[in-house]
VEXLUMFI-776656 format. One record per residue: residue in three letters; residue number from 1; x, y, z of N, C-alpha, C in turn. Coordinates in steps of 0.001 Angstrom, whole numbers, padded with zeros to 6 digits. Layout:
<pts>
{resn: ALA; resi: NUM; n_x: X; n_y: Y; n_z: Z; ca_x: X; ca_y: Y; ca_z: Z; c_x: X; c_y: Y; c_z: Z}
...
</pts>
This chain:
<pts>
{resn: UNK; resi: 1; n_x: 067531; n_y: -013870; n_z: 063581; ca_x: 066179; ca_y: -014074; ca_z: 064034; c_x: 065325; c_y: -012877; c_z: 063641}
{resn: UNK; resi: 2; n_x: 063973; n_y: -013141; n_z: 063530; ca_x: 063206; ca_y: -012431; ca_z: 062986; c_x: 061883; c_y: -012830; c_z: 063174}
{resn: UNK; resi: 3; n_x: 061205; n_y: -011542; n_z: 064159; ca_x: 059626; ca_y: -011789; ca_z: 064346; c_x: 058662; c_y: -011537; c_z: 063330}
{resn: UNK; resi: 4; n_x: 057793; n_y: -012506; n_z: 063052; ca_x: 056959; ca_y: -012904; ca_z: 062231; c_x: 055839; c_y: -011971; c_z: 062431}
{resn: UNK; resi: 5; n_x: 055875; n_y: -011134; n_z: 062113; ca_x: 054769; ca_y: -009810; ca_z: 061900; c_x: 053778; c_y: -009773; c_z: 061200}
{resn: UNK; resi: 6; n_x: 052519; n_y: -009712; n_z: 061531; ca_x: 051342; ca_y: -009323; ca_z: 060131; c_x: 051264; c_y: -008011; c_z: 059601}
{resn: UNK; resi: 7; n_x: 051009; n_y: -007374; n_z: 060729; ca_x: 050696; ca_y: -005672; ca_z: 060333; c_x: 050775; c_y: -004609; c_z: 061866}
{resn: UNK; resi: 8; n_x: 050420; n_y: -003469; n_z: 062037; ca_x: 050544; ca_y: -002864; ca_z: 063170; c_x: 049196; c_y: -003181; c_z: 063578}
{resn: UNK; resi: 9; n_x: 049146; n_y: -003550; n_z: 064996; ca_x: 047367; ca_y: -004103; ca_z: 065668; c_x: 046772; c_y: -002666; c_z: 066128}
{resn: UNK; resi: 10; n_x: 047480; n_y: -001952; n_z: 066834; ca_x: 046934; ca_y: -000184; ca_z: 067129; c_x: 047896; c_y: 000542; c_z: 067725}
{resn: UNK; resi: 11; n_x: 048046; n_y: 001645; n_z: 067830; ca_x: 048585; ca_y: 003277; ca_z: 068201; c_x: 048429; c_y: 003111; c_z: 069488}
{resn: UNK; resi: 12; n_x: 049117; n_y: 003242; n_z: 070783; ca_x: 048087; ca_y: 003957; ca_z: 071898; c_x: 048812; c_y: 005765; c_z: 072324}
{resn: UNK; resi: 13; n_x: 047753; n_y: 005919; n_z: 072769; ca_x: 048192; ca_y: 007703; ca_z: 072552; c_x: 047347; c_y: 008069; c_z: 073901}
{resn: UNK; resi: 14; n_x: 048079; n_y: 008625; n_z: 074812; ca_x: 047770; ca_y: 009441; ca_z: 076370; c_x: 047611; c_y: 010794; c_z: 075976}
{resn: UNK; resi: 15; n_x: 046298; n_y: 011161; n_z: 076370; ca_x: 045855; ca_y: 012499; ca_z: 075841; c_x: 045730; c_y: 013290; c_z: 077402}
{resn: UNK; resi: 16; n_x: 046038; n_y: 014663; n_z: 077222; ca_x: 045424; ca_y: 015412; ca_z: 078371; c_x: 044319; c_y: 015518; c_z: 079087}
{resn: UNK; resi: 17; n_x: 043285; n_y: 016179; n_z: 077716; ca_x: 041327; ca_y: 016283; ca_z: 078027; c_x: 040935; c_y: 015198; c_z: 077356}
{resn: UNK; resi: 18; n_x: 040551; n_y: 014604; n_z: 078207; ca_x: 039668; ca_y: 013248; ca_z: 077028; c_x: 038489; c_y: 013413; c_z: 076448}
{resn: UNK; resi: 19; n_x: 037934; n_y: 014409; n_z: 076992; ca_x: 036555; ca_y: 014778; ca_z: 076413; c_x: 036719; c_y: 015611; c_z: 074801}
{resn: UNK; resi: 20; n_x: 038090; n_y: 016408; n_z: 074809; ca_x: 038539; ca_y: 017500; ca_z: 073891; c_x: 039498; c_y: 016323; c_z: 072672}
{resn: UNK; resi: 21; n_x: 040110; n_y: 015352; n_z: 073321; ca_x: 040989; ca_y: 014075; ca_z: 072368; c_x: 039710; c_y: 013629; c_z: 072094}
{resn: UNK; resi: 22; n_x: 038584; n_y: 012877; n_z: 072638; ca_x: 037850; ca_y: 011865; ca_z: 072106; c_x: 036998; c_y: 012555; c_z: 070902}
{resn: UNK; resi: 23; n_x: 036414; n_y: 014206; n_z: 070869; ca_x: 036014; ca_y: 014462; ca_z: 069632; c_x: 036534; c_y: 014884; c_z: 068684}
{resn: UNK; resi: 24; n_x: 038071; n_y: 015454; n_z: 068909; ca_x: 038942; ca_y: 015559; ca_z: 067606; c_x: 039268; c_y: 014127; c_z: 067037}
{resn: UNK; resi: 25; n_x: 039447; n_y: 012846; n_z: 067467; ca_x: 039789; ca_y: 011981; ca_z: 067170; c_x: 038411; c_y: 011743; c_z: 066292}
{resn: UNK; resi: 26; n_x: 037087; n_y: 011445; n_z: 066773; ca_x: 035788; ca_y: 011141; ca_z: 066279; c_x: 035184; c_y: 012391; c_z: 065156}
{resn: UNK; resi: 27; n_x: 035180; n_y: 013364; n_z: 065793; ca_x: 034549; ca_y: 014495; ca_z: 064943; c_x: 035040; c_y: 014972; c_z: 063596}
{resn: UNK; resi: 28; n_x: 036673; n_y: 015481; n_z: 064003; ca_x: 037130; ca_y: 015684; ca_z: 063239; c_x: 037949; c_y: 014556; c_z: 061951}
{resn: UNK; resi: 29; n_x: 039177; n_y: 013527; n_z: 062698; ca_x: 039501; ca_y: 012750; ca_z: 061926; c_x: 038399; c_y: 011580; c_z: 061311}
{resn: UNK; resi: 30; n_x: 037463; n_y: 011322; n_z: 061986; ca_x: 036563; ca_y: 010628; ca_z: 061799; c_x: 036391; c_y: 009353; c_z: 061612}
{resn: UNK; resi: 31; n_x: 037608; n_y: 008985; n_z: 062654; ca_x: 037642; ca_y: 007142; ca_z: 063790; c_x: 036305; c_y: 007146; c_z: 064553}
{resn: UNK; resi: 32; n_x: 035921; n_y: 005615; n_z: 064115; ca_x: 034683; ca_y: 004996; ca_z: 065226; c_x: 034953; c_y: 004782; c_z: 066225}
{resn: UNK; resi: 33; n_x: 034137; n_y: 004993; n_z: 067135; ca_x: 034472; ca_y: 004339; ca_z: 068448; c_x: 033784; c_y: 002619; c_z: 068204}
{resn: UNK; resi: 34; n_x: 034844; n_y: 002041; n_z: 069059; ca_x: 034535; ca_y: 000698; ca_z: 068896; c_x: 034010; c_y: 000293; c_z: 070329}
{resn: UNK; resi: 35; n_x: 035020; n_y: 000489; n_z: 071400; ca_x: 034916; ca_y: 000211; ca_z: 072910; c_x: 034872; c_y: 001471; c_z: 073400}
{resn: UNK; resi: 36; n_x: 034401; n_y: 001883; n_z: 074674; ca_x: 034937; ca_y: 002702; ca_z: 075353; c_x: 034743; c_y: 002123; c_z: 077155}
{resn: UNK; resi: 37; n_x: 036011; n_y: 002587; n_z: 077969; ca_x: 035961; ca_y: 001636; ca_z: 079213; c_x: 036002; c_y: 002701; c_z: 080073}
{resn: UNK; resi: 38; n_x: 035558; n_y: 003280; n_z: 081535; ca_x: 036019; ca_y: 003890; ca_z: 082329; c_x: 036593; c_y: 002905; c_z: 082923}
{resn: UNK; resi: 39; n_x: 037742; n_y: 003257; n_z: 083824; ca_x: 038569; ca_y: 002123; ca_z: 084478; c_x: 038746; c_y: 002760; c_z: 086088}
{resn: UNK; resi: 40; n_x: 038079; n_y: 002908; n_z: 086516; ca_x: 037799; ca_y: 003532; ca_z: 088038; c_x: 039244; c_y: 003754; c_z: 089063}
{resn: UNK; resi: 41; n_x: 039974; n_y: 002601; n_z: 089111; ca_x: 041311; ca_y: 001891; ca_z: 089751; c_x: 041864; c_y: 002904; c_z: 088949}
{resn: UNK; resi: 42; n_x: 041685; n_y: 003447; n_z: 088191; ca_x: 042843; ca_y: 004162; ca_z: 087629; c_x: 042654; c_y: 005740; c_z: 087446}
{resn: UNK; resi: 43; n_x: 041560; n_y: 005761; n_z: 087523; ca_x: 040579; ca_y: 007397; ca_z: 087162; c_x: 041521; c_y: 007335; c_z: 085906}
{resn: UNK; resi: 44; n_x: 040911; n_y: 006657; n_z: 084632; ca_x: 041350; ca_y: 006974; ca_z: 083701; c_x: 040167; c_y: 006262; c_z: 082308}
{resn: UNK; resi: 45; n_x: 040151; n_y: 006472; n_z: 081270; ca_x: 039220; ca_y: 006294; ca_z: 080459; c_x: 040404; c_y: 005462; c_z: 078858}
{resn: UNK; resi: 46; n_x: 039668; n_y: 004357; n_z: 078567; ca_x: 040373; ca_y: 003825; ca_z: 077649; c_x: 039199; c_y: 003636; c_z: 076181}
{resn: UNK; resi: 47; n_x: 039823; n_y: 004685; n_z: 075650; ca_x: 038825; ca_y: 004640; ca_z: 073863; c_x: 039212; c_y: 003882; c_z: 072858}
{resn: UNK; resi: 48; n_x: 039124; n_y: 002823; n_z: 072382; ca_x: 039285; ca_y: 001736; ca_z: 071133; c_x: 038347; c_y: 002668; c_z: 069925}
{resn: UNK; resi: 49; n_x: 039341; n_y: 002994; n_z: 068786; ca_x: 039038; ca_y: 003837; ca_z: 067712; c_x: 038978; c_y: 002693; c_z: 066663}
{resn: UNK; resi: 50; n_x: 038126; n_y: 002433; n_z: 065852; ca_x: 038353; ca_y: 002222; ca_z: 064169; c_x: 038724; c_y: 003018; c_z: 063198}
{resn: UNK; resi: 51; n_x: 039153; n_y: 002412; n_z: 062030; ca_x: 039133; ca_y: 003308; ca_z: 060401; c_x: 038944; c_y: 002091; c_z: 059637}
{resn: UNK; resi: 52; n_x: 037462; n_y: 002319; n_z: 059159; ca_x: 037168; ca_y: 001549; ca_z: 058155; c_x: 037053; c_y: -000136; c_z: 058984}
{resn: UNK; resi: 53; n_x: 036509; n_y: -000222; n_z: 059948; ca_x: 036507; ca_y: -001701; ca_z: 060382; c_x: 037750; c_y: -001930; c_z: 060636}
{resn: UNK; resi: 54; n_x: 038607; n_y: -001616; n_z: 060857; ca_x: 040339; ca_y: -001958; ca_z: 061376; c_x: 040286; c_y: -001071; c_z: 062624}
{resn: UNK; resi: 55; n_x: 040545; n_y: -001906; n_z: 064106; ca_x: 040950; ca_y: -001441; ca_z: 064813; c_x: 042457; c_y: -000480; c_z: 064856}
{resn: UNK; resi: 56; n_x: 042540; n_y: 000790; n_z: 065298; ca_x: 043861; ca_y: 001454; ca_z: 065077; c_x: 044154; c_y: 002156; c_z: 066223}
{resn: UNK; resi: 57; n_x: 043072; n_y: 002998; n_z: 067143; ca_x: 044057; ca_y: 003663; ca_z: 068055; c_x: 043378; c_y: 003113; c_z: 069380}
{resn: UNK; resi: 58; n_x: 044402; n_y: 003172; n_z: 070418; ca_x: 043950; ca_y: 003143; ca_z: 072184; c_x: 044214; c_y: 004542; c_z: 072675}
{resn: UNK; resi: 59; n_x: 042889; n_y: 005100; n_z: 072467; ca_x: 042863; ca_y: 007037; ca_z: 073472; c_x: 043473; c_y: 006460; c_z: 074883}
{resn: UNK; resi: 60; n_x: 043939; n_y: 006923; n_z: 075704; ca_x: 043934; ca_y: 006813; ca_z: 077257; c_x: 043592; c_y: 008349; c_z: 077554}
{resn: UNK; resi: 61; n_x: 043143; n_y: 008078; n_z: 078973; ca_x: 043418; ca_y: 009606; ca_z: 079712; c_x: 044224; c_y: 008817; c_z: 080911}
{resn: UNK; resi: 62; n_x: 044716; n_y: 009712; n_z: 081722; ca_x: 045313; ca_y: 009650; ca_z: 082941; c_x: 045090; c_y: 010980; c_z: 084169}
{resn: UNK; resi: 63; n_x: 044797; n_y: 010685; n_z: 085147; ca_x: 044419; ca_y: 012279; ca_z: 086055; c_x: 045470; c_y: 013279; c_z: 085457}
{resn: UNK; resi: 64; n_x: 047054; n_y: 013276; n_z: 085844; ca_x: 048547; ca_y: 013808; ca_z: 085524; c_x: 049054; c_y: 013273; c_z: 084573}
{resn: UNK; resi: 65; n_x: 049000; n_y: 014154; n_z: 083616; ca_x: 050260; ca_y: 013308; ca_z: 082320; c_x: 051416; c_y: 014462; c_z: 081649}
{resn: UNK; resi: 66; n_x: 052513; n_y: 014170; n_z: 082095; ca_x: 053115; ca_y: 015047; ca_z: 081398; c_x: 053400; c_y: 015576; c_z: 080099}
{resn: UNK; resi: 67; n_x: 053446; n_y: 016577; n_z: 079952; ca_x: 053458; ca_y: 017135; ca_z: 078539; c_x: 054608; c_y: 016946; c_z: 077157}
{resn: UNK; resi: 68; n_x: 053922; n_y: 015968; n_z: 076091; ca_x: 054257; ca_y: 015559; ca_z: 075158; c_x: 055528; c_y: 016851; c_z: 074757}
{resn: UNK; resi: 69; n_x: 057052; n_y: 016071; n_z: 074689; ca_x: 057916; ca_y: 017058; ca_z: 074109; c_x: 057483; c_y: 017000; c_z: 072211}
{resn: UNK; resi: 70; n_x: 057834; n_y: 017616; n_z: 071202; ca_x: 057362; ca_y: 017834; ca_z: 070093; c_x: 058274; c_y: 018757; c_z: 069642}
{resn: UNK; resi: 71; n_x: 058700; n_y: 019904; n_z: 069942; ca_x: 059409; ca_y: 021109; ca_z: 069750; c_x: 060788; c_y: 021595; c_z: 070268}
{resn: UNK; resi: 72; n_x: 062132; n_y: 021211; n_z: 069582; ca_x: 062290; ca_y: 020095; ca_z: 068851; c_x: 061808; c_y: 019281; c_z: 068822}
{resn: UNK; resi: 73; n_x: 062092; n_y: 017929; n_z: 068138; ca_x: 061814; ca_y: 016632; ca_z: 068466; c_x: 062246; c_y: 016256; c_z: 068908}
{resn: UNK; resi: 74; n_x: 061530; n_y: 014979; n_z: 069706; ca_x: 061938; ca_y: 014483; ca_z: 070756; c_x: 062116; c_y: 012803; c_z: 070014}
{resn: UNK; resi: 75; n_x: 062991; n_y: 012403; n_z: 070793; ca_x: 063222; ca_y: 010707; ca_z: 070704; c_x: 061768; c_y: 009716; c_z: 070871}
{resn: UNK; resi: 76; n_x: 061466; n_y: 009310; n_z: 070121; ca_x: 060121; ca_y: 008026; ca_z: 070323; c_x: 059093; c_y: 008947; c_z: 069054}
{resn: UNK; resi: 77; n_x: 058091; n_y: 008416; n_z: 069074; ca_x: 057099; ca_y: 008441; ca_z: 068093; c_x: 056891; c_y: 009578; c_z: 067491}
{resn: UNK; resi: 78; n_x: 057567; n_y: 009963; n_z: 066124; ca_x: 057367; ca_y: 010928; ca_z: 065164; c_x: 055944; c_y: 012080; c_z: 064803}
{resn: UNK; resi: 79; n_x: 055665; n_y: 010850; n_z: 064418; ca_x: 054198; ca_y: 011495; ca_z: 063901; c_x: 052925; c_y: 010151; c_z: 063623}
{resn: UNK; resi: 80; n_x: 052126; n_y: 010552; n_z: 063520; ca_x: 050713; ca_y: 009309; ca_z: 062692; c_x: 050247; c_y: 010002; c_z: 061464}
{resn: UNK; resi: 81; n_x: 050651; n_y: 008874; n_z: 060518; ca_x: 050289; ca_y: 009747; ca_z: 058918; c_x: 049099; c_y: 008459; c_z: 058864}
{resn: UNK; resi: 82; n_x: 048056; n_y: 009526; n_z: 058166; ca_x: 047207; ca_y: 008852; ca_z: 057624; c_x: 047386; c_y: 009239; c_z: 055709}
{resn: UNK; resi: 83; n_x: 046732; n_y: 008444; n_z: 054986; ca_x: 046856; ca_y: 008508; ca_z: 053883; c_x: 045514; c_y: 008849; c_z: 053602}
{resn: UNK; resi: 84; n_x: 045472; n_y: 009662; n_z: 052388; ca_x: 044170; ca_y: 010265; ca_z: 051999; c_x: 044557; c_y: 010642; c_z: 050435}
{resn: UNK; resi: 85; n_x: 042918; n_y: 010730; n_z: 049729; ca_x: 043119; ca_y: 010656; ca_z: 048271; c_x: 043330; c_y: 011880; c_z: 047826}
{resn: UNK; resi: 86; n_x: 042594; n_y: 012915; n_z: 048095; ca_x: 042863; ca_y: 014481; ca_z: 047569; c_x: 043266; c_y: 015362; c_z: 049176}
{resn: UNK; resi: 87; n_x: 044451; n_y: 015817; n_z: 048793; ca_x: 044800; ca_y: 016512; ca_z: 050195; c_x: 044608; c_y: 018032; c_z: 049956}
{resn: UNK; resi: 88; n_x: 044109; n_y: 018182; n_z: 048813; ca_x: 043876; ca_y: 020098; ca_z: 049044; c_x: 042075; c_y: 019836; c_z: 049701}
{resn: UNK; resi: 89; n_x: 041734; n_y: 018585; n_z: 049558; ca_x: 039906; ca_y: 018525; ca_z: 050002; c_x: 040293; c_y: 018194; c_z: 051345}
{resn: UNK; resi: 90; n_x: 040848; n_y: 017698; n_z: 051863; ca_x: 041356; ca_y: 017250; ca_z: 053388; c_x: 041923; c_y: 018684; c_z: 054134}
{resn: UNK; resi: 91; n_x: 042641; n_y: 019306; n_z: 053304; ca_x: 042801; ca_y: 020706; ca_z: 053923; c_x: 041755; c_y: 021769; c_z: 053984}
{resn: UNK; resi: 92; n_x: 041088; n_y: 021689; n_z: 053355; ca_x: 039733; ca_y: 022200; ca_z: 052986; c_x: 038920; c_y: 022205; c_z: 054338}
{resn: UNK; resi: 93; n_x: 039023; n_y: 020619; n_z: 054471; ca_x: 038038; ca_y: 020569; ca_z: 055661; c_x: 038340; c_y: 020995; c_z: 056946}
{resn: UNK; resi: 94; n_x: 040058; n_y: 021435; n_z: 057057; ca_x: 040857; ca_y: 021274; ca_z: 058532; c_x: 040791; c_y: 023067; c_z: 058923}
{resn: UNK; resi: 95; n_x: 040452; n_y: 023252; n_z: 057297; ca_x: 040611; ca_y: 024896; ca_z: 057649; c_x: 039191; c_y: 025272; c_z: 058151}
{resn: UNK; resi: 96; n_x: 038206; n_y: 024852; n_z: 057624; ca_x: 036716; ca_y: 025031; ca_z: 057549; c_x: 036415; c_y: 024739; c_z: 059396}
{resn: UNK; resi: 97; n_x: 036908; n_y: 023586; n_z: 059909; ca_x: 036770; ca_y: 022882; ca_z: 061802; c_x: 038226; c_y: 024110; c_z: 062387}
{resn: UNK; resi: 98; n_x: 038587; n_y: 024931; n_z: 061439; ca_x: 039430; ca_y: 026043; ca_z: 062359; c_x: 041395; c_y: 025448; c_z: 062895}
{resn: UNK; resi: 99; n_x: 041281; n_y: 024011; n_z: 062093; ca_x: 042551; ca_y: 023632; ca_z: 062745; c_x: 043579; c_y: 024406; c_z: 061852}
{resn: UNK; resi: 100; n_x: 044753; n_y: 024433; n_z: 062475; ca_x: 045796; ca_y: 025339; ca_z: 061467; c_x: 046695; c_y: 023754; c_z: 061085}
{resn: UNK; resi: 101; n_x: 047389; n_y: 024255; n_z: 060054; ca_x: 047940; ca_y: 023195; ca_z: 059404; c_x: 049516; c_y: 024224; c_z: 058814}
{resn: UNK; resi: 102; n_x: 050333; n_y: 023457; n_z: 058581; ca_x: 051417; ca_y: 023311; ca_z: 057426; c_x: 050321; c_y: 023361; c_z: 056150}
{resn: UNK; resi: 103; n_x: 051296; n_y: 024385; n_z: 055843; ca_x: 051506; ca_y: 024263; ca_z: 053907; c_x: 051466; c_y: 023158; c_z: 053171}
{resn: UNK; resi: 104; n_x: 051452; n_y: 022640; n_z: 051945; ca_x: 051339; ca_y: 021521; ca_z: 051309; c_x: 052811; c_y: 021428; c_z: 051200}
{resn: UNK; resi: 105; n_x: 053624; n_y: 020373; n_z: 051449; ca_x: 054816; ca_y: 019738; ca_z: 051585; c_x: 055095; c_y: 019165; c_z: 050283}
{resn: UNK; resi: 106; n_x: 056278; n_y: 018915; n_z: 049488; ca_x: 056447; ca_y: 017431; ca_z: 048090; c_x: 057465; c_y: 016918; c_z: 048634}
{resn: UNK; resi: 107; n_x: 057004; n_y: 015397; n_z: 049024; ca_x: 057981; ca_y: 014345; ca_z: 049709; c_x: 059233; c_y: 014467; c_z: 048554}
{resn: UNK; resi: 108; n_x: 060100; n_y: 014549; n_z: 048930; ca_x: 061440; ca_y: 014715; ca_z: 048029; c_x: 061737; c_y: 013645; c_z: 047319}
{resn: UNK; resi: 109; n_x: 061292; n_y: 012330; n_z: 047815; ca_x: 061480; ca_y: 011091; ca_z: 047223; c_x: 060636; c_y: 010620; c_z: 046620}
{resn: UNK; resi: 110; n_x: 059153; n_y: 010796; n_z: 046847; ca_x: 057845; ca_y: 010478; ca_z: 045860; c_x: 057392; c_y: 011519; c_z: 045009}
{resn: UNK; resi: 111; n_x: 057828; n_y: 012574; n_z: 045303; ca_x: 057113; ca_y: 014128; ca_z: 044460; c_x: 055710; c_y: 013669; c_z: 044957}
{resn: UNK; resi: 112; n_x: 055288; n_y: 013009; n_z: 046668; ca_x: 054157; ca_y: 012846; ca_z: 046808; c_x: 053502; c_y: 013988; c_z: 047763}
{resn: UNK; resi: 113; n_x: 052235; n_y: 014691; n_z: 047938; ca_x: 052086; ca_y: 016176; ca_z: 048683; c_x: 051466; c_y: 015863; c_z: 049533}
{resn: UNK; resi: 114; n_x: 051906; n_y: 016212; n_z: 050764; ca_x: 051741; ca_y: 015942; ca_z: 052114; c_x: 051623; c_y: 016842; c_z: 052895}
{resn: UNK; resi: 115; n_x: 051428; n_y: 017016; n_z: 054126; ca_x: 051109; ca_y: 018140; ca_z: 055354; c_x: 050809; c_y: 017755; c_z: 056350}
{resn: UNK; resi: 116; n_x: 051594; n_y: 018554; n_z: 057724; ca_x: 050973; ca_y: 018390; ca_z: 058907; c_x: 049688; c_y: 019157; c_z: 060161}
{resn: UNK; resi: 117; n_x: 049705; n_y: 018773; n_z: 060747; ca_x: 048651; ca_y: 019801; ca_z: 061519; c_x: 048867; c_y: 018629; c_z: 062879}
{resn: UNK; resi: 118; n_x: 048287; n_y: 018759; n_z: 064397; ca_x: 048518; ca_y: 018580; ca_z: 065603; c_x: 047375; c_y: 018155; c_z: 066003}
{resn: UNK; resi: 119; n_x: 047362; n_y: 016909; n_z: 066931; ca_x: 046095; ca_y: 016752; ca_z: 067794; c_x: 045921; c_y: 017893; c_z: 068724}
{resn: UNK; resi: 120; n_x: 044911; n_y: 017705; n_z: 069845; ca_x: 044947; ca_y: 018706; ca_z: 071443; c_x: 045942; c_y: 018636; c_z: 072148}
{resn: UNK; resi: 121; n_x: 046785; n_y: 017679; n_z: 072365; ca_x: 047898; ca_y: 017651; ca_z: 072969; c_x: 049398; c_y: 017726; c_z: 072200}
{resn: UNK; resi: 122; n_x: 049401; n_y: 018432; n_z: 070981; ca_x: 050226; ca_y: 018939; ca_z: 069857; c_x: 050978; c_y: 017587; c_z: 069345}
{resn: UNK; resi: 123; n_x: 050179; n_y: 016257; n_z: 069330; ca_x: 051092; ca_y: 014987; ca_z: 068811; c_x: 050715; c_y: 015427; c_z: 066807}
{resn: UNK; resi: 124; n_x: 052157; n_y: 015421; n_z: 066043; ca_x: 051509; ca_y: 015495; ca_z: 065050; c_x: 051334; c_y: 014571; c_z: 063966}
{resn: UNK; resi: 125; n_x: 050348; n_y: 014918; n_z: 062857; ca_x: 049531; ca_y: 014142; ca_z: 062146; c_x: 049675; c_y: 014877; c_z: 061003}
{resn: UNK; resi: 126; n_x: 050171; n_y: 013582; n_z: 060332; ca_x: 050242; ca_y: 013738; ca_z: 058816; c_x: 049096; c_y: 013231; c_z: 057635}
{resn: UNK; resi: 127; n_x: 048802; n_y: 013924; n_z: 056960; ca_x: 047956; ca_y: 013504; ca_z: 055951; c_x: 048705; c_y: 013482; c_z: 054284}
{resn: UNK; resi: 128; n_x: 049053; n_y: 012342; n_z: 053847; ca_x: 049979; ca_y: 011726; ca_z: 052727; c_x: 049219; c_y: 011617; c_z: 051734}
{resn: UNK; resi: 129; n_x: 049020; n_y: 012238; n_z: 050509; ca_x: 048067; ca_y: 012088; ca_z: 049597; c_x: 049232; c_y: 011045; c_z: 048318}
{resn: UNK; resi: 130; n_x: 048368; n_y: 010307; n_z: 048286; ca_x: 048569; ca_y: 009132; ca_z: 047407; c_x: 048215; c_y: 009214; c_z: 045775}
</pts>
């Protein structure tokens, strides 16, 4: 048996500061906001992100959220790679907004150059140049 899949519908990702997640997500990576909900019952805030007209991430906040393991790694969700066309211009820009990043990486299997760098709550993010 085998579920009949189209594509991934969205990410959801529990951030610490939602005010500090919602403009690295917007400012810096530069996802639309599509929805945004306060949800009162919950004291918590739910952000619907685009890229390019494709819905992709669900921000949450929560009052208490415990802190994302990362260092080692931990079991469940790796990383979020986005793909991008020139990654020394993508690094360009990460250094210029002050974020620190990894070195330029060569995927061992594509000779393709890649790098990471961290949201606010250190989930990390890959940028895969194609």
């Amino acid at each position: 048996m085998k579920l009949s899949l189209k594509k991934i519908h969205h990410i959801a990702i529990i951030c610490s500061n939602y005010e500090r997640s919602k403009k690295f997500y917007t400012e810096v990576l530069g996802l639309e906001i599509w929805q945004e909900h306060y949800r009162a019952a919950r004291d918590s805030y739910k952000l619907d992100l685009k890229l390019h007209d494709n819905y992709i991430i669900e921000l949450f906040s929560f009052p208490t959220t415990p802190a994302r393991p990362s260092f080692p790694e931990a079991a469940g969700l790796r990383h979020l790679a986005f793909e991008v066309d020139d990654l020394t211009a993508e690094i360009n820009k990460l250094e210029e907004a002050g974020i620190p990043h990894e070195g330029i990486r060569i995927d061992e299997l594509t000779q393709k150059r890649f790098t990471f760098f961290s949201d606010p709550d250190q989930l990390p993010i890959e940028l895969y140049e194609l």
